[in-house]
LOZARO-701200 format. One record per atom (N, C-alpha, C, CB): residue in three letters; y, x, z. Coordinates in steps of 0.001 Angstrom, whole numbers, plus 500000, padded with zeros to 6 digits. Glycine has a CB too. Example, Ala and Ser with C-alpha at 12.3 -4.5 7.8 and 13.67 -1.06 7.14 Angstrom:
2
Ala494310513190507800/Ala495500512300507800/Ala496700513200507800/Ala495527511308509046/Ser497750512850507080/Ser498940513670507140/Ser500030512900507870/Ser499402514084505725/
REM end
This chain:
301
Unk882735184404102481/Unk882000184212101231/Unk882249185383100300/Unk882405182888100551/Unk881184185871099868/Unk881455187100098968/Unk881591187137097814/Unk880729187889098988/Unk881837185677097190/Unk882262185368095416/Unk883431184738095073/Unk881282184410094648/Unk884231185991095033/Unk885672184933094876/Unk885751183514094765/Unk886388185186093704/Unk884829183657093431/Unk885359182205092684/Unk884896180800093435/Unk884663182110091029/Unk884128181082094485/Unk883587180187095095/Unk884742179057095486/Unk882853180823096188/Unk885983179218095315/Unk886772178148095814/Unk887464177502094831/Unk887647178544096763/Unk886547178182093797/Unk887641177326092196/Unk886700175918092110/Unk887501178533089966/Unk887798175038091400/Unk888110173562091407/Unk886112174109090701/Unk889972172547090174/Unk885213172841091185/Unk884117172102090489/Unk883707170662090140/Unk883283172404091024/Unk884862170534089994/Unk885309168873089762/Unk884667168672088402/Unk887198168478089692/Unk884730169403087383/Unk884208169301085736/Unk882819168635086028/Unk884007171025084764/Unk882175168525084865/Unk880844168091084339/Unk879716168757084670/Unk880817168088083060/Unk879572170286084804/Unk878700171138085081/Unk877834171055086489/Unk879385172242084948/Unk876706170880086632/Unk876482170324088061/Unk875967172161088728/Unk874886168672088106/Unk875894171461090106/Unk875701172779090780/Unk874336173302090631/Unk876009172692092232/Unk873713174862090378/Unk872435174817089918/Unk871855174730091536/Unk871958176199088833/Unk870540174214091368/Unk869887174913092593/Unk868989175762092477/Unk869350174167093394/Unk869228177027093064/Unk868534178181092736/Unk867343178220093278/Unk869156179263093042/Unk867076176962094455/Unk865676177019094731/Unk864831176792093919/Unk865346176376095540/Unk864855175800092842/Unk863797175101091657/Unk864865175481090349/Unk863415172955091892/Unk864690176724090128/Unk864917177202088797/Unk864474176948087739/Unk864794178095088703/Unk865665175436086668/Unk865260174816085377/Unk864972175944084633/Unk866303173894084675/Unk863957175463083436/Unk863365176092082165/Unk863529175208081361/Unk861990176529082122/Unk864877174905080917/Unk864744173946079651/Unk864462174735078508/Unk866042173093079332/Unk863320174938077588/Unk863013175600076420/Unk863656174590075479/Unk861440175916076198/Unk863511175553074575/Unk863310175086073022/Unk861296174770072568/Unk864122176760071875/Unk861583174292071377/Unk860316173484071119/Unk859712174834070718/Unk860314172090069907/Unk858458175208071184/Unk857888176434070433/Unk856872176253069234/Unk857178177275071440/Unk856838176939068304/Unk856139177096067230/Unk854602177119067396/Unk856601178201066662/Unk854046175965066302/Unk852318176075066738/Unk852102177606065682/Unk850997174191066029/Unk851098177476065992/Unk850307178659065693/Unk849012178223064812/Unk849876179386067094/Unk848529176851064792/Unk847681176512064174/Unk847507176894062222/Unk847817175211064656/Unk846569177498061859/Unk846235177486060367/Unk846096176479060196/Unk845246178113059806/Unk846402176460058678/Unk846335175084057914/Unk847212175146056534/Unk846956173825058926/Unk846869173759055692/Unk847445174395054240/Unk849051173579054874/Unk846448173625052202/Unk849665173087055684/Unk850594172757055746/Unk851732173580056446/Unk850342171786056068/Unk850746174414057011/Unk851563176144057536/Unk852179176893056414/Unk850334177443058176/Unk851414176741054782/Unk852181177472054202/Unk853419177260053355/Unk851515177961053708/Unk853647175866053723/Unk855144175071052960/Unk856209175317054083/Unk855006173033052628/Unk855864175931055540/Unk856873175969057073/Unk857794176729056432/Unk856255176779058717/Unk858775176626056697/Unk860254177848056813/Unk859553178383057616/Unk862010177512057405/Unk860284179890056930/Unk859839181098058012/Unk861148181604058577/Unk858958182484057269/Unk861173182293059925/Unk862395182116060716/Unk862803183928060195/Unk862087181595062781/Unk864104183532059287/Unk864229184863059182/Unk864961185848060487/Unk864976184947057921/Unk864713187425060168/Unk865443188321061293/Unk866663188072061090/Unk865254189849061299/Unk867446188358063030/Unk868531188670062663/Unk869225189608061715/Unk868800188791063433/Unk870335189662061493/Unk871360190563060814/Unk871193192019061799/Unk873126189765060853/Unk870758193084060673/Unk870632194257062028/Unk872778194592061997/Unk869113196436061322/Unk872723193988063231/Unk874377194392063453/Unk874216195002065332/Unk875767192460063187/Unk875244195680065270/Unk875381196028066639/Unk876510195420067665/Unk875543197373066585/Unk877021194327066717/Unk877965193568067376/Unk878029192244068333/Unk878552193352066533/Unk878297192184069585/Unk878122191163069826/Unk879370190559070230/Unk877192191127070550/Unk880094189994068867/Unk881394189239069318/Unk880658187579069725/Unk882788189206067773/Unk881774187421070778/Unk881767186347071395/Unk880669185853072415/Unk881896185613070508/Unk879661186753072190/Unk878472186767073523/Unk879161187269074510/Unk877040187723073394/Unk878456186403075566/Unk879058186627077308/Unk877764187549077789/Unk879226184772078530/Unk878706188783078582/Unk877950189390078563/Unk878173189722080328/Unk878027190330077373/Unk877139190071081475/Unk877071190353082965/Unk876634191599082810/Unk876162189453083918/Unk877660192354083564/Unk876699193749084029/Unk876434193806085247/Unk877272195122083819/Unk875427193983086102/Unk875888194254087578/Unk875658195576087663/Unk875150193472088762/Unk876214195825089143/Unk876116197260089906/Unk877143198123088789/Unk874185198001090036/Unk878700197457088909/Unk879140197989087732/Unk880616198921088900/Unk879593196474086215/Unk880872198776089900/Unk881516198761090913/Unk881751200563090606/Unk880694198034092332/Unk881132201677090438/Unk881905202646089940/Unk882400203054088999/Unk881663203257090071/Unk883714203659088733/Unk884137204131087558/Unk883776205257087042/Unk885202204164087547/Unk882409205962087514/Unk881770206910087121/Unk879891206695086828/Unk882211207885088175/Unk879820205360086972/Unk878537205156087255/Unk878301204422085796/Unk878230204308088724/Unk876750203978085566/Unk876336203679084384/Unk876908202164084081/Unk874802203863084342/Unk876743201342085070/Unk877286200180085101/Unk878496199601084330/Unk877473200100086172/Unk879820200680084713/Unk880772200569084357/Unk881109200722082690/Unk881270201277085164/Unk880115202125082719/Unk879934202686081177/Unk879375201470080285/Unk878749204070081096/Unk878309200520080474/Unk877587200026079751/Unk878566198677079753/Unk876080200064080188/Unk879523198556081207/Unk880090197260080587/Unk881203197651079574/Unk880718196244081752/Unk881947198625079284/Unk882809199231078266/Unk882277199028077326/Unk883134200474078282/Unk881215199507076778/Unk880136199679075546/Unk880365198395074803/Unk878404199839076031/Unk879667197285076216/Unk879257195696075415/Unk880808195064075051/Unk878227194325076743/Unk881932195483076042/Unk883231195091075457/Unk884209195560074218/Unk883884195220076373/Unk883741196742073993/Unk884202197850072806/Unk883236196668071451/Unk883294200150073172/Unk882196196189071772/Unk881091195674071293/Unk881485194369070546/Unk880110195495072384/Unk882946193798071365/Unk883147192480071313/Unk882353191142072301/Unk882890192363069982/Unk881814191396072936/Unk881455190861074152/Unk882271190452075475/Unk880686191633074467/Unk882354188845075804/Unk883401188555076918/Unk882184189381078128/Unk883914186414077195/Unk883165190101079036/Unk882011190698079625/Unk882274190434081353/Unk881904192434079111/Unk881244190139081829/Unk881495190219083810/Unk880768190830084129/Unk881341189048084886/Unk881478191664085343/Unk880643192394086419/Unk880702192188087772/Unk880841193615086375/Unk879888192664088166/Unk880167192398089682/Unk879198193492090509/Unk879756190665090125/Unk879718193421091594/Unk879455194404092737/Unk879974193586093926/Unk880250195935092572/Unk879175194554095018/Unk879042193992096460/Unk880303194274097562/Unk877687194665097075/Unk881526194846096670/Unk882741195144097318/Unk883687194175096605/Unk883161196698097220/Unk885367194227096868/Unk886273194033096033/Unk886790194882095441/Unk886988193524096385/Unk886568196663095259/Unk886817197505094247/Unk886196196950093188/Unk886447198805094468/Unk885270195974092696/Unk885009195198091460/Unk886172194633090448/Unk884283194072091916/Unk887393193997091585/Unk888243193968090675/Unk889113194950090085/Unk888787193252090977/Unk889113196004090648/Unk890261197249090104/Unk889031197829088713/Unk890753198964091828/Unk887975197981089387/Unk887069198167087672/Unk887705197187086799/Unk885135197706087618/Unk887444196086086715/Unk887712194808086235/Unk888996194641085480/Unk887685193931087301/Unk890011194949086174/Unk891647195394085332/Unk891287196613084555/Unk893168195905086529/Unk890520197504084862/Unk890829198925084029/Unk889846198664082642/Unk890262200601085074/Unk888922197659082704/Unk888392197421081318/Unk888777196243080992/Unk886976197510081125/Unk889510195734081289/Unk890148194469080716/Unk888818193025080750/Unk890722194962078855/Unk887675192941081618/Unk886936192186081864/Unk887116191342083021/Unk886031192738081821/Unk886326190492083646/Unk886237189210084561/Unk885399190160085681/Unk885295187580083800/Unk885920190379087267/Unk885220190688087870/Unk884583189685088873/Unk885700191591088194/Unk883415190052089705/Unk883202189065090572/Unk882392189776091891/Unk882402187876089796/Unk882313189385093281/Unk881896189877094044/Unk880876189261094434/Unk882597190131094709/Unk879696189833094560/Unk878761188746095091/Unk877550189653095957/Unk878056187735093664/Unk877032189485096570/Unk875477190281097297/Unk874237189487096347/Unk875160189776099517/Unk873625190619095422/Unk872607190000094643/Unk871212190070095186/Unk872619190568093361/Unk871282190569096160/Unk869872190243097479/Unk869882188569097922/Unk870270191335099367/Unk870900188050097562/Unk870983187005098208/Unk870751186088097497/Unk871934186855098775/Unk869843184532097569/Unk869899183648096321/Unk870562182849096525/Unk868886183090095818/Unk871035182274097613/Unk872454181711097128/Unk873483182260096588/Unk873036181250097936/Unk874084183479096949/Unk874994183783095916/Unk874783183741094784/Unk875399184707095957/Unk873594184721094455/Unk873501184702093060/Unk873671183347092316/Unk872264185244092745/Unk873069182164092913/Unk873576180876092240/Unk875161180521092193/Unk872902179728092967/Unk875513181271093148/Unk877106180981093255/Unk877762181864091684/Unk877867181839095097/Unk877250182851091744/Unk877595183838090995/Unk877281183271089577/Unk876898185127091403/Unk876440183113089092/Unk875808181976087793/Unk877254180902087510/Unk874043180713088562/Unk877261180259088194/Unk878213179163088346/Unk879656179324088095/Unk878118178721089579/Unk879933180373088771/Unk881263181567088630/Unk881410181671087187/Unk880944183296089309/Unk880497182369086417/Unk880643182659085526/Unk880261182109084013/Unk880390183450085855/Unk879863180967084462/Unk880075180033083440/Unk881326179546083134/Unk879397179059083646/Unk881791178948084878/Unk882396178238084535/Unk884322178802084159/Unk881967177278085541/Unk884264180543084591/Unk885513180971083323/Unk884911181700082378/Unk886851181951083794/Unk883350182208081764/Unk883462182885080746/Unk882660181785079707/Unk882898184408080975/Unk881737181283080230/Unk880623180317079576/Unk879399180951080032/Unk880637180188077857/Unk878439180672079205/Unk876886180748079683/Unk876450182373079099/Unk875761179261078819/Unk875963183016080162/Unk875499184509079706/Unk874121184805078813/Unk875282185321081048/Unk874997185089077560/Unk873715185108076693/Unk872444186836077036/Unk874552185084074738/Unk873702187764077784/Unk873236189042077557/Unk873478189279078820/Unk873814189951076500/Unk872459189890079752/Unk872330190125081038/Unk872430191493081176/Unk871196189603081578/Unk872312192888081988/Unk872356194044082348/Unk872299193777083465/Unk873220194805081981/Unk870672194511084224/Unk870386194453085525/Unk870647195761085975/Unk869076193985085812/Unk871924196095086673/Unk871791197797086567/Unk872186197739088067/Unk872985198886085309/Unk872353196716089135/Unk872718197212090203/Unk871175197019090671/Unk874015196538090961/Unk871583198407091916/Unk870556198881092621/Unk870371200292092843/Unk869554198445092107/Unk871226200665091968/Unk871327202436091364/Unk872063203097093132/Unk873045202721089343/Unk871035204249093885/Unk872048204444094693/Unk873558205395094355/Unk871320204952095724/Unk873896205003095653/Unk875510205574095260/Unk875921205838097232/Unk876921203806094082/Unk876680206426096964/Unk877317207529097937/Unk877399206390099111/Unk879034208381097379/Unk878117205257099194/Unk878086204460100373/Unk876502203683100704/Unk879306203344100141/Unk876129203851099580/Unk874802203190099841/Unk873055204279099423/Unk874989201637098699/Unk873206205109100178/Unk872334206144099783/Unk870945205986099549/Unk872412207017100603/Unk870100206606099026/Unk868750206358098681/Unk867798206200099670/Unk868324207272097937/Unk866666205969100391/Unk866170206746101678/Unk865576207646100773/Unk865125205994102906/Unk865361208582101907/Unk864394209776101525/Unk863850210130102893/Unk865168211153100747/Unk862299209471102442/Unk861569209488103508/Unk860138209733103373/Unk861775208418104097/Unk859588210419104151/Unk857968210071103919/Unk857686208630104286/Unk856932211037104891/Unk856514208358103802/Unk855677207421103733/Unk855334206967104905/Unk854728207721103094/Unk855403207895105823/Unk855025207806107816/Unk855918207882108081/Unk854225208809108834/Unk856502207572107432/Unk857778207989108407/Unk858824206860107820/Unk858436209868108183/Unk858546206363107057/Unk859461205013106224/Unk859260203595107630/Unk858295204361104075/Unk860514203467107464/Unk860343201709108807/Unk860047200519107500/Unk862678200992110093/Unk859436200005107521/Unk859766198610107160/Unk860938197993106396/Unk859811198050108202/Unk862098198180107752/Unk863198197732107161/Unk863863198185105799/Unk863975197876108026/Unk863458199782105724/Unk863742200757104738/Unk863120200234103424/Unk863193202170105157/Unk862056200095104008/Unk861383199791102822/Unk861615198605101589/Unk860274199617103321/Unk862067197586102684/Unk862438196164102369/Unk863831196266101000/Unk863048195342104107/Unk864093197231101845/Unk865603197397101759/Unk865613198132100208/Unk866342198457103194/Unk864994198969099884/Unk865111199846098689/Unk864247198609097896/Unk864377201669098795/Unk863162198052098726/Unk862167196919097102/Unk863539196324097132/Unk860277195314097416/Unk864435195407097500/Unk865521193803097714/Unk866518194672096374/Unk866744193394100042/Unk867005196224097143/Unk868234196166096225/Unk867740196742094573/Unk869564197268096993/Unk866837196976094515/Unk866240197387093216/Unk865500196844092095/Unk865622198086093451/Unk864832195856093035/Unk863939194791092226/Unk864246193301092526/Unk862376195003092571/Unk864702192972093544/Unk864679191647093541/Unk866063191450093329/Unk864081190995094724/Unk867278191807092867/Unk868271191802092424/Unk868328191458091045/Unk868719192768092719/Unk867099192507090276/Unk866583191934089201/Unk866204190860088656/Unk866004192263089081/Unk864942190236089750/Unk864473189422089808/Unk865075187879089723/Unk863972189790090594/Unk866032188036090794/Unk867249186762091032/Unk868216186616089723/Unk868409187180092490/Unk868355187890089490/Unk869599187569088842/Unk869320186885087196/Unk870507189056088817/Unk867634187259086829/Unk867295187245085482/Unk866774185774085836/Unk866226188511084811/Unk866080185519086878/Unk865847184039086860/Unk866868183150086805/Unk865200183660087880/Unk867886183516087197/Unk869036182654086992/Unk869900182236085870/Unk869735183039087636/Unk869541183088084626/Unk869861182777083518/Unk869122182899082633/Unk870682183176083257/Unk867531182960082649/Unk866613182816081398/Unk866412181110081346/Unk864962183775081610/Unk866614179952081859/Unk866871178913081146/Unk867877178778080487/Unk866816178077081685/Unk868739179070080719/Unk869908179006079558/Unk869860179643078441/Unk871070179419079935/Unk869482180640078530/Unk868740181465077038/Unk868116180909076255/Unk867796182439077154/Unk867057180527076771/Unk865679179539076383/Unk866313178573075867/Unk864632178943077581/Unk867199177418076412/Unk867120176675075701/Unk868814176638074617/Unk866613175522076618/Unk869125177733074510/Unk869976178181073379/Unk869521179453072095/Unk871209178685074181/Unk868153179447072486/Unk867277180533071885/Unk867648181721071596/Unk866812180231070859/Unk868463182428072313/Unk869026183595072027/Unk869145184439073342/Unk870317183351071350/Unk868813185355073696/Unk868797186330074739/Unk868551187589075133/Unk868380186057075245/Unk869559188380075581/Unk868576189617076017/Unk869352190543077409/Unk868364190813074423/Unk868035190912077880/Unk868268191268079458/Unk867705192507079013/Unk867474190343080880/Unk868647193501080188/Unk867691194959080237/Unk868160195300081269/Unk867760196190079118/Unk866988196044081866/Unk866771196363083446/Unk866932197523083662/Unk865533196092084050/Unk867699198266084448/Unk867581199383084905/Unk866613199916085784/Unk868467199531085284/Unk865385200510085275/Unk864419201282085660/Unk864609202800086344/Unk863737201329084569/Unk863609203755086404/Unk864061205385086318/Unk862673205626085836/Unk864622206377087911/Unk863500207310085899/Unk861903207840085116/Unk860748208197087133/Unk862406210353083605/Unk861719208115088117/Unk860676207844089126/Unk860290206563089398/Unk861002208323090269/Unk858956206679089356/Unk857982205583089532/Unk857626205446088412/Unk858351204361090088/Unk858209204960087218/Unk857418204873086002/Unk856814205770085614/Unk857950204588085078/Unk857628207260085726/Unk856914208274084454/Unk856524209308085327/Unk858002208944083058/Unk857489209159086989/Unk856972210559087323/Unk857161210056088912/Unk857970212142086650/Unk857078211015089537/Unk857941210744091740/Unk857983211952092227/Unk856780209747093343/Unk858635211923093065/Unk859021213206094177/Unk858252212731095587/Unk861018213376094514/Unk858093213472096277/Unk858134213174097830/Unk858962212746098607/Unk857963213967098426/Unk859006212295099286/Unk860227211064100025/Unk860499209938099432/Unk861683211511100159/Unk860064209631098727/Unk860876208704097186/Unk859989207090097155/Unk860383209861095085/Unk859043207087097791/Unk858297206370097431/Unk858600204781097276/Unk857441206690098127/Unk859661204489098342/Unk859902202800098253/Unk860721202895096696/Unk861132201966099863/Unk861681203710096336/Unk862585203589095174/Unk861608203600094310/Unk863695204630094917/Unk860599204419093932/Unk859584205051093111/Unk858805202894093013/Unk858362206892094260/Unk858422202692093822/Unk857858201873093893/Unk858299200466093182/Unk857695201953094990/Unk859747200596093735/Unk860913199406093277/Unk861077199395091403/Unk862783199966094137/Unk861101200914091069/Unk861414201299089878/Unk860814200705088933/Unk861292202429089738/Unk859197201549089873/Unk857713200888088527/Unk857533198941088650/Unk855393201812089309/Unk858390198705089751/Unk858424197363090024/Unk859073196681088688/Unk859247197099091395/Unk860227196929088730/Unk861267196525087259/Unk860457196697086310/Unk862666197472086849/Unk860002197603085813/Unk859262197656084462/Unk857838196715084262/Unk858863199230084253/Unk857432196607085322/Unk856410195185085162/Unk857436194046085179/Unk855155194908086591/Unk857713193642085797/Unk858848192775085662/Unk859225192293084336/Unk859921193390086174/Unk859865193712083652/Unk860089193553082503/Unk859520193188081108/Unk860409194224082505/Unk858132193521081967/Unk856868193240080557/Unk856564191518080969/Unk854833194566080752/Unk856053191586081977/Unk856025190277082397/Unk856873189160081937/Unk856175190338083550/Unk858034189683081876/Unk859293188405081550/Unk859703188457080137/Unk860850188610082472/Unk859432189294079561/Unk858994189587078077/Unk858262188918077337/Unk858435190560077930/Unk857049188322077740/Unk855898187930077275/Unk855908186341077249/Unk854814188546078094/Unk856853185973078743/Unk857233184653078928/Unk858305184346078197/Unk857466184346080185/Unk859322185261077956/Unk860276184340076831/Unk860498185080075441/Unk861930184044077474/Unk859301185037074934/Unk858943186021073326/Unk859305184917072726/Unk857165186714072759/Unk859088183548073127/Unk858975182373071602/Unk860313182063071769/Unk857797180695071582/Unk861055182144072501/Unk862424181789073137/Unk863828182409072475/Unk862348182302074640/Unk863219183174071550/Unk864607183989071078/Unk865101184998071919/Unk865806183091070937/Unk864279185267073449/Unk864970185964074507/Unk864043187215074608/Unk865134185071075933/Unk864903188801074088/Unk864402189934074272/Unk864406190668076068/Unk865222190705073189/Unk863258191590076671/Unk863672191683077744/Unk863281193312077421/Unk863082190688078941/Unk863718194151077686/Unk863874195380077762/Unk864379196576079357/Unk864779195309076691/Unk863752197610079410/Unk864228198288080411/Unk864696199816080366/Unk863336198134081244/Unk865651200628080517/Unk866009201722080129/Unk865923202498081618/Unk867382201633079320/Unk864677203530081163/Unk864173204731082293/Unk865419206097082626/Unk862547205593081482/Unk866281206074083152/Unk867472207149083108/Unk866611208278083968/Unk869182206575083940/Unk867191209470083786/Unk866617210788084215/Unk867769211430085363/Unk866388211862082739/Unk867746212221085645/Unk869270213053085859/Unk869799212730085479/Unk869706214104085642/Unk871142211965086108/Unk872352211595085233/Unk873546212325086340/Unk872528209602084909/Unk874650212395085778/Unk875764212911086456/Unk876476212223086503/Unk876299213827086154/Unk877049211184087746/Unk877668210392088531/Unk878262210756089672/Unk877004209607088765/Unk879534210394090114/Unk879846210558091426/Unk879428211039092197/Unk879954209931091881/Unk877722209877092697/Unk876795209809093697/Unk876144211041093544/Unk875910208642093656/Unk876046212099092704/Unk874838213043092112/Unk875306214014093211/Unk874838213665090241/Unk873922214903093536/Unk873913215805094860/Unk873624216803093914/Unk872797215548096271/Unk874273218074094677/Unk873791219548093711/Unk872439219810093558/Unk874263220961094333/Unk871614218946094426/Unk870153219471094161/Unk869913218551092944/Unk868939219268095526/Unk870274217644092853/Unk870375216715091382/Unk871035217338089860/Unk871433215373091763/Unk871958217646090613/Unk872786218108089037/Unk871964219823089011/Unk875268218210089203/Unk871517220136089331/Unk871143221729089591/Unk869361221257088482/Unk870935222377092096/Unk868874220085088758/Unk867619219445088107/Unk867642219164087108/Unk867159218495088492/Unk869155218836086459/Unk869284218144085195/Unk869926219750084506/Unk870472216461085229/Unk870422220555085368/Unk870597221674084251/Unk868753222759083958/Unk872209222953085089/Unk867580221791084505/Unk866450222609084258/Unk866099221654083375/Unk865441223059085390/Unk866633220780082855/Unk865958219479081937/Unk865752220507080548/Unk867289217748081607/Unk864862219951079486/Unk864887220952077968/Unk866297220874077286/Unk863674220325076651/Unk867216219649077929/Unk868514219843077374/Unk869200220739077748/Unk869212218963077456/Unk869160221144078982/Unk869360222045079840/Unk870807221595080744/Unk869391223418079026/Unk871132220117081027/Unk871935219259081121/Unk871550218533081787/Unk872306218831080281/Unk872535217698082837/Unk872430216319083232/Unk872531215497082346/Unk873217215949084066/Unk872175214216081944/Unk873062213419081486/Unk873932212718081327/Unk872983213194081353/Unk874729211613081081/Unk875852211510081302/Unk876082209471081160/Unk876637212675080184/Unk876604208776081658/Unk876160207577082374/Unk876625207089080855/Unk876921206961084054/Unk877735207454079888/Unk877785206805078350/Unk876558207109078016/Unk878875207381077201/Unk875804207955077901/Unk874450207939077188/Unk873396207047077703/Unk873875209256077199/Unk873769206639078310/Unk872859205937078969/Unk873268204408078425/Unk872930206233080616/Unk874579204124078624/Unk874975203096077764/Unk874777202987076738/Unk875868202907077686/Unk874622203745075957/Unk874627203646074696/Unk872974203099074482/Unk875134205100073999/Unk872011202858075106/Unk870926202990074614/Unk870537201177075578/Unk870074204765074990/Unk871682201213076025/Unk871455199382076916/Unk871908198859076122/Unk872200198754078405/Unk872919199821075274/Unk874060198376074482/Unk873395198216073175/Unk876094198818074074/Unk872353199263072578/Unk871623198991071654/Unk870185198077072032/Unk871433200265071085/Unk869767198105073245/Unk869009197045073486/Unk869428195849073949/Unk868234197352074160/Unk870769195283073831/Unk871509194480073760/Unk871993193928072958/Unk872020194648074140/Unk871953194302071622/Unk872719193870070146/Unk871728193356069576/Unk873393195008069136/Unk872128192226068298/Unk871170191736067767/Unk870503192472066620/Unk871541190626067485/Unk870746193965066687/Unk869663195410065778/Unk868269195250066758/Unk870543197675066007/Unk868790195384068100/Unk866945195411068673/Unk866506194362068988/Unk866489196187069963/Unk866415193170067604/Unk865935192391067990/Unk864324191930067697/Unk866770191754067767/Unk863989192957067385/Unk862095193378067191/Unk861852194286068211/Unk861503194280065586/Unk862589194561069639/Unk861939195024070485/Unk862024194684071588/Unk861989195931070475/Unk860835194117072100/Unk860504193535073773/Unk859355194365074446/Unk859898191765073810/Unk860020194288075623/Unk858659194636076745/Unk858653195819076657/Unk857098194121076492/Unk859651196652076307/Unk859689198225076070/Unk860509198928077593/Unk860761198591074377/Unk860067200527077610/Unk860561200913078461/Unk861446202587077637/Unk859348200903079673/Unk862396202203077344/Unk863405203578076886/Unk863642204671078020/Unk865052203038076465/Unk863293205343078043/Unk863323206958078773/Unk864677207398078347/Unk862020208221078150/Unk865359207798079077/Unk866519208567078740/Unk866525210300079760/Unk867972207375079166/Unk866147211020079419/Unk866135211959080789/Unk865190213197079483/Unk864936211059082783/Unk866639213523078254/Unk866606214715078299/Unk865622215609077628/Unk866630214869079354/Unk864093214728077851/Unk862995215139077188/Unk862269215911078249/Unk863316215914075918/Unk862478215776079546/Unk862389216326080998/Unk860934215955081042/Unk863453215610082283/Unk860494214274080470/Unk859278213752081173/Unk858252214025079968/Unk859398212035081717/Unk858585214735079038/Unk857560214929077769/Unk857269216609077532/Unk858351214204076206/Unk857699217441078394/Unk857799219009078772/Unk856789218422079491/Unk859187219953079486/Unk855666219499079334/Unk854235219801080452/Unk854188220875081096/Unk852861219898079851/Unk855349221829081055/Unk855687223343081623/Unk856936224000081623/Unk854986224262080973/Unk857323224175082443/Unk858941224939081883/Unk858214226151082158/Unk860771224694082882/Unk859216226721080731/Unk858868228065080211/Unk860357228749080311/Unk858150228028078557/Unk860417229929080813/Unk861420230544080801/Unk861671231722079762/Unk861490230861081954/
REM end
């Protein structure tokens, strides 16, 4: 079994979810109807623009390197005041896990039973996750990108780059937008790129594909929990400099207009602000991070 916690006592009150028929308990939503009795309603004021989120439980996944964005963004939300969990598809999750002083957990998020296992896990030592971070999927050195043509891509490949990129997403956000919903407070952000959304290479196409996948996703699931209190957001990274980064990568990010890679805190920094209750007037958005790379129409030397 690949979730530790799977053998802790479930004797308590909390029943087991089933991830096949995923509850939506909402809150009551607001009519919309005119009328002179609309204008005596309380109006729901904004949050407090603060960037703090003490005491929100907060999940990062794909947090498993100590050089990768994952790790960075779960620091951020804990520096933040946020009880925070991560998890990854190894047990180096827990040595991350001691070095930021957070809850680790192991789980395969291709999978929907785990992921229900994983839900369950983490309720039942942190509580209910108000603030999600979908960031696994990002490749990395044991788990490499394909790079393939299009004729030349198998199936399996293919499967394989949509499962760990998008439907990781997919699982993991369905698994906690009822609980959001019906505590009216939420926000998820997806790790996108700027391939597939803004731009692609050759070989690239299942990732490219997976990418622009998340960002519908993201609008999509946006739109469904707008009355809900639950923000959904996605941050487009460019060149970043990680572990995993190949010289033909870092050699790309020193042609960016920054003239730089970027760097996996910057990247945090712009999840943990679409994570705080400051962005809480923005849904269904897609944040570009990459440098100013995708808004150049020519490099000029």
């Amino acid at each position: 079994m690949a979730i530790d916690a799977r053998a802790a006592d479930r004797s308590g009150s909390r029943p087991r979810r089933d991830v096949s028929r995923p509850g939506m308990a909402r809150r009551s939503r607001p009519t919309t109807g005119a009328g002179p009795a609309d204008e005596d309603a309380p109006v729901a004021l904004p949050e407090p623009v603060t960037m703090r989120l003490d005491g929100r439980v907060a999940l990062v996944t794909g947090a498993g390197s100590p050089d990768g964005i994952g790790y960075a963004t779960a620091r951020r939300l804990a520096d933040l005041g946020a009880r925070v969990a991560i998890v990854s598809t190894t047990r180096r999750i827990h040595e991350r896990a001691g070095e930021l002083g957070v809850t680790g957990f192991v789980a395969d998020l291709t999978d929907e039973s785990e992921v229900g296992a994983l839900a369950d896990a983490v309720a039942e030592q942190l509580g209910d996750v108000e603030v999600l971070v979908n960031n696994a999927g990002l490749a990395s050195r044991a788990s490499p990108e394909v790079l393939r043509p299009v004729a030349q891509l198998s199936y399996d490949e293919w499967r394989g780059e949509i499962d760990r990129n998008l439907t990781t997403a997919f699982l993991c956000s369905r698994a906690f937008i009822g609980g959001m919903a019906e505590r009216g407070w939420g926000r998820i952000v997806n790790l996108a790129a700027t391939a597939g959304p803004v731009n692609a290479l050759p070989t690239e196409a299942a990732y490219a594909a997976a990418k622009a996948g998340v960002v519908g996703l993201t609008r999509a699931l946006a739109m469904e929990m707008i009355a809900d209190g639950v923000t959904v957001n996605s941050v487009a990274p460019g060149t970043i400099h990680t572990a995993a980064s190949t010289v033909a990568e870092i050699r790309q990010g020193l042609g960016t207009p920054v003239g730089r890679p970027g760097t996996p805190d910057e990247v945090a920094a712009a999840i943990a602000f679409l994570c705080s209750p400051a962005a809480s007037y923005i849904t269904g958005q897609m944040l570009v991070v990459d440098g100013g790379n995708s808004v150049r129409e020519a490099q000029f030397r």
